[in-house]
N, C-alpha and C positions, 0 to 999 in steps of 0.2 A: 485797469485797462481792459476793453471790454475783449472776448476771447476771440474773435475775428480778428480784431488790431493785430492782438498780440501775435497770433497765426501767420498776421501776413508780415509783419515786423521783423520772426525769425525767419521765414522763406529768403526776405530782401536781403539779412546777415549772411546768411549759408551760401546764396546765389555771388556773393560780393566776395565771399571765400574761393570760390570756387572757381570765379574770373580772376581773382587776383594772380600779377605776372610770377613768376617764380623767380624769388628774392636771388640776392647774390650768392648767399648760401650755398644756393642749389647745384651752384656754377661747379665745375670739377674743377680742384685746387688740391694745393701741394702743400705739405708743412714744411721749413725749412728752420733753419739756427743761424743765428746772422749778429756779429758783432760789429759795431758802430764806434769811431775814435773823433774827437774833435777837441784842438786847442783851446784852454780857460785863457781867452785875449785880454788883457786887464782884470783877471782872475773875478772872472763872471760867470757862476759855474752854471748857472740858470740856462743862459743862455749857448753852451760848450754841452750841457746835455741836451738842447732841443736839437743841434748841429748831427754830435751823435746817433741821438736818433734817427734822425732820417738818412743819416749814414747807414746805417743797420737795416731801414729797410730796402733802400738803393741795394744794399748787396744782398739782403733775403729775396729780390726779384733779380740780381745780375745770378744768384745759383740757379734760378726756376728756369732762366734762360738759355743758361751754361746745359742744365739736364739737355734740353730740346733741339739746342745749334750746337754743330762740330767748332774744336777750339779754334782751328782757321779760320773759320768765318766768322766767329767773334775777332776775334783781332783783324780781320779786313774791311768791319764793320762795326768799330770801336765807335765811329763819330756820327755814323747816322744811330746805333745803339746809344748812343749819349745825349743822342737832340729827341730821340723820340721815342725811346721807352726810359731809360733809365731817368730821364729829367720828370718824368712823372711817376715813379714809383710808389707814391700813396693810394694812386687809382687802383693798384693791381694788390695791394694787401686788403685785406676783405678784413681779419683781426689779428691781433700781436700780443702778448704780453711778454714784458720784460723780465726776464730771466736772472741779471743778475747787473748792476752797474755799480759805478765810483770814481772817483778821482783818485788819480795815481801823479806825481808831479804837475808838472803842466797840463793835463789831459784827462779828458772825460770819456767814459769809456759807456756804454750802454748795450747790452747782449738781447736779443729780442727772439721766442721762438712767433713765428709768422705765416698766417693760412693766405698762400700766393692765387692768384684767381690766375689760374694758367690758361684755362678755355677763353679767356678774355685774351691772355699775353699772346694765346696761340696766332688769334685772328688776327691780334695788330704785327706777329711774326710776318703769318703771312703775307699780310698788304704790302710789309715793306719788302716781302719776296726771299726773306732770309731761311723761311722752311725747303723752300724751293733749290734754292744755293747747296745747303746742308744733304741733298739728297741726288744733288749734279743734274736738276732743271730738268728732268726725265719729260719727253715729247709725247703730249698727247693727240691720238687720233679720234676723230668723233667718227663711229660709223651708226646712224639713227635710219632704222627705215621707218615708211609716216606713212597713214593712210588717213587723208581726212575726209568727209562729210562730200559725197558727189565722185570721187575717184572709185576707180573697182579696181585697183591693185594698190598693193606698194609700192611706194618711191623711195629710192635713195642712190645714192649717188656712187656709188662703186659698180650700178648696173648701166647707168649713161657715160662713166667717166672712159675716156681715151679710143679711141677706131671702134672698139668693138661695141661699142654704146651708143652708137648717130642714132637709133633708135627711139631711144627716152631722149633723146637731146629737147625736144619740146616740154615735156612736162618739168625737167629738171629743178625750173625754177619753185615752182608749189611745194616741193620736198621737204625744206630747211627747217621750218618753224623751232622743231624743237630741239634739233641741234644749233638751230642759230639762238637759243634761250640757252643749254647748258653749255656752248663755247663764252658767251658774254659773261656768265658766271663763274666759270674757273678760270677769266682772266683777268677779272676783279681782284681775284683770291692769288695773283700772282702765275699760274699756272702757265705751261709752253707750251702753246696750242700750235698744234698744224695746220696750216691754210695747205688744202688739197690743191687749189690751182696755181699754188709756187711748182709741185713738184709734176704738172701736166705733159702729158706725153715723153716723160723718162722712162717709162716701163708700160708695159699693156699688163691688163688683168684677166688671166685667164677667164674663158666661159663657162668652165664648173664653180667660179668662183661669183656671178654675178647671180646671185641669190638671195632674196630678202633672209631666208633662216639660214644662213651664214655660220658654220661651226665657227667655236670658238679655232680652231687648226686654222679653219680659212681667212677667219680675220687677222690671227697672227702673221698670217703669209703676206699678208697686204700691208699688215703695220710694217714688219719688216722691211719691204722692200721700199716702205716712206718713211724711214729710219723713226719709226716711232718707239719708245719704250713703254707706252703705257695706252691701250685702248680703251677706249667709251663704248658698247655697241647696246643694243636693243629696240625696242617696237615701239609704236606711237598711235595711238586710235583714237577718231574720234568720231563720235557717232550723236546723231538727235535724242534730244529728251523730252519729256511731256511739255506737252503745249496748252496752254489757256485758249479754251474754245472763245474765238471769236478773236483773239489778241495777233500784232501782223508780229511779234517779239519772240522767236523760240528759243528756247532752253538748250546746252549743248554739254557733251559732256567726253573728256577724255582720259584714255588711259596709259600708263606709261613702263615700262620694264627696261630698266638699265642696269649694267653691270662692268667693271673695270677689271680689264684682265693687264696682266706684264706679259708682254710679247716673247722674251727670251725663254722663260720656264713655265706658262700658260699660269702660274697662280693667280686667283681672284682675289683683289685689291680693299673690295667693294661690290654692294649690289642693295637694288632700292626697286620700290613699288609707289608711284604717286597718281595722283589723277587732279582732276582739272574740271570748273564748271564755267559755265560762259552766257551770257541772254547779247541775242540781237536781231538783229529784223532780216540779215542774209548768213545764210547758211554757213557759205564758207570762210566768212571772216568769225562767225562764231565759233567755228572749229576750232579757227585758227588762234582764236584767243583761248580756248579752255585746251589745245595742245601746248602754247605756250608755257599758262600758268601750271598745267601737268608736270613739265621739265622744267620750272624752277620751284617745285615744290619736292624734287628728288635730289636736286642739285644737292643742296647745302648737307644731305643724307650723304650722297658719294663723297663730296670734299672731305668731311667731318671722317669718315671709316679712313676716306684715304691716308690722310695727313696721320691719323692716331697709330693706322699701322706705321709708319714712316717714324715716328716718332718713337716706338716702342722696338723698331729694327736700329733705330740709332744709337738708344739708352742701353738697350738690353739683347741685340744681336739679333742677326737674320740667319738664314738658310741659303747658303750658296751650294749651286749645284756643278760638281765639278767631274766630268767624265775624261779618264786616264786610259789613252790607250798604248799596245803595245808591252802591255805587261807578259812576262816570262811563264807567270804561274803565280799560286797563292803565297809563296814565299815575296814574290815582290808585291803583290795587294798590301801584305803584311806589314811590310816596310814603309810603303808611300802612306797607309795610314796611322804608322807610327808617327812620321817623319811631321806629316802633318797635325797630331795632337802635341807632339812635343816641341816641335822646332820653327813652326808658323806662329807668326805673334799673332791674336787676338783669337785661333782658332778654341773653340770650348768642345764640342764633338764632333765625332765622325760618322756618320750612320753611314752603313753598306747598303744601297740600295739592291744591285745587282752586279753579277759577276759572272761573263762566258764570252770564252772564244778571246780572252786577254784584254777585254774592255769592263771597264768598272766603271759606275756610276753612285758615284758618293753626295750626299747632304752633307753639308758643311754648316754648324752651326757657330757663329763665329760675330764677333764684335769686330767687324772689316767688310768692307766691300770685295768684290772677286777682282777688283781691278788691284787693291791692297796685298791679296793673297796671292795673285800674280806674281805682284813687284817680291813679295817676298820668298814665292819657288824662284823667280830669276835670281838672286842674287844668292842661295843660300846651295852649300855643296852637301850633294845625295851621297857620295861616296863612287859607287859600282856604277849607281844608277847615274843616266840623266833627267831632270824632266822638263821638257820645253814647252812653254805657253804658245798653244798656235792658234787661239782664239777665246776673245773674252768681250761678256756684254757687263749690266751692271749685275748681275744675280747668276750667272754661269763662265764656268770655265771649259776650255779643252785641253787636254793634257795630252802628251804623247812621250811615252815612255821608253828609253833605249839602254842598250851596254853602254857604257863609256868607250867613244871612239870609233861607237856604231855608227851607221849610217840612220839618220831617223824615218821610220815607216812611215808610207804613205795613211793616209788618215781612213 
């Protein structure tokens, strides 16, 4: 082969390598151990091991699932988990080898350890909404401010919404683009999205509040008050890019900064950087396609952070933040976090964050919800003390602490 061929021959290999998609392999998966049983009907054992086995793998993907969904929601979603993940359980084993089988009486038994393709089970989790369920449908608020191509400010919509907004009431509509691309995408993926104009003129936004660079504090404030649990916020630009001398077709190009914060304790969820290109012959419909394609090239970045934290607070426990007020002194700090590493179920530790003036503010590291840890200071006896839940979201508590018999202090 003369040495050019062969030159361009390896070029075409390596280029072909280098396009190629990323096999299953690649996919994040789980190993599991999974035993499979199946009847020898007319003592046909051939056919009582093929049964088993896919016994074995049905339950090496019902454990992958079991990790990811709370047990209720497996059991209240036995029969949709039965028509559409579990009746396909060989799509989601990626490889298996068999560990150990045989017939024992009537029955074939087949043990299999098995690489579960979970990033696959996660998505079809989520389509059918059962990630969602397992984490109590947490409401999300989009707030996107957008500047495209011909505007000289930002737009969005907490600065025209309700009396104090007739203002922006005209531009309002040009604003959306790219939150109307990452609302259509997290409700693909099962998510509880808030439509702003259900909850129209129940509340006014204050006017320190209507501001494109929006603290995280002040979107909290808003989410709150639109019962949201979980924000979207960030910026959207889109601006012209090189043009072909003589061509009516310009080049467009945007960028995008999003970030997911939990309304109750300000943690970040998630956070992403995307951008977006665009060709067309009017300015602001190219914008408006390379804002578009900007916010669903972030999208599946936010869902994928979001969901894994969700899923690693599920398996392996979250942070509840639980402030107790009305303590006596550090002899009852002492106690209420005794009380809570020994006597709360699921709790694992207690970090002291702070402590003055008889309010403490504790991390709770705990396999439960605050709504769980609740139910279990209501029902369990402090002794001396009392402690009464006088408010809980899904990641905070407020506590208020008394004598027995006291009257309970104002908050």
């Amino acid at each position: 082969m003369r040495t050019g061929l062969r030159r361009w021959v390896i070029a075409v290999v390596l280029v072909s390598f280098a396009l190629a998609p990323a096999g299953p392999a690649l996919a994040q998966s789980q190993t599991v151990t999974a035993e499979g049983v199946a009847g020898m009907q007319g003592g046909d054992q051939g056919i009582a091991r093929d049964n088993a086995l896919r016994d074995a793998q049905r339950k090496a993907v019902e454990q992958a699932v079991g990790s990811m969904v709370a047990s209720e929601t497996l059991v209240e979603n036995f029969q949709v988990l039965r028509d559409s993940v579990y009746s396909k359980s060989q799509g989601y084993i990626q490889k298996y080898t068999i560990v150990k089988e045989g017939a024992q009486k009537d029955l074939y038994s087949v043990t299999i350890s098995a690489t579960v393709a979970v990033e696959t089970l996660k998505n079809d989790l989520g389509a059918l909404g059962l990630l969602m369920v397992r984490v109590g449908k947490p409401r999300v608020l989009f707030m996107l401010a957008e500047q495209n191509i011909g505007q000289e400010i930002l737009l969005y919509w907490w600065g025209w919404w309700g009396k104090g907004g007739a203002a922006f009431a005209g531009q309002s509509v040009d604003m959306a683009v790219s939150e109307t691309a990452l609302k259509e995408e997290f409700l693909n993926k099962g998510f509880n999205v808030i439509d702003i104009s259900a909850v129209t003129g129940k509340f006014e936004i204050s006017n320190a509040y209507r501001i494109a660079d929006l603290t995280d504090t002040g979107a909290r404030e808003i989410g709150r008050k639109m019962g949201a649990e979980v924000i979207v916020k960030g910026k959207a630009l889109a601006k012209e890019g090189p043009r072909t001398p003589g061509s009516s077709v310009g080049s467009y190009l945007a960028d995008i900064t999003v970030s997911a914060i939990r309304v109750d304790n300000g943690q970040v969820l998630a956070s992403a950087k995307g951008n977006g290109v665009a060709r067309h012959v009017a300015q602001h419909t190219g914008g408006n396609e390379a804002i578009d394609r900007a916010a669903r090239s972030v999208a599946d970045k936010l869902i994928e952070q979001i969901t894994a934290k969700w899923t690693a607070e599920s398996s392996g426990g979250q942070l509840v933040q639980i402030t107790v007020r009305g303590l006596g002194g550090m002899k009852d700090l002492i106690k209420v976090k005794e009380f809570l590493q020994s006597q709360v179920r699921g709790v694992q530790t207690v970090i002291q964050r702070s402590y003055e003036g008889g309010v403490a503010v504790l991390d709770v590291d705990a396999k439960a919800s605050a709504q769980q840890i609740g139910d279990e200071l209501a029902k369990k006896d402090f002794g001396a003390l009392d402690l009464d839940v006088t408010a809980a979201t899904a990641n905070t508590l407020e506590v208020v602490a008394s004598k027995k018999g006291a009257a309970v202090p104002a908050k």
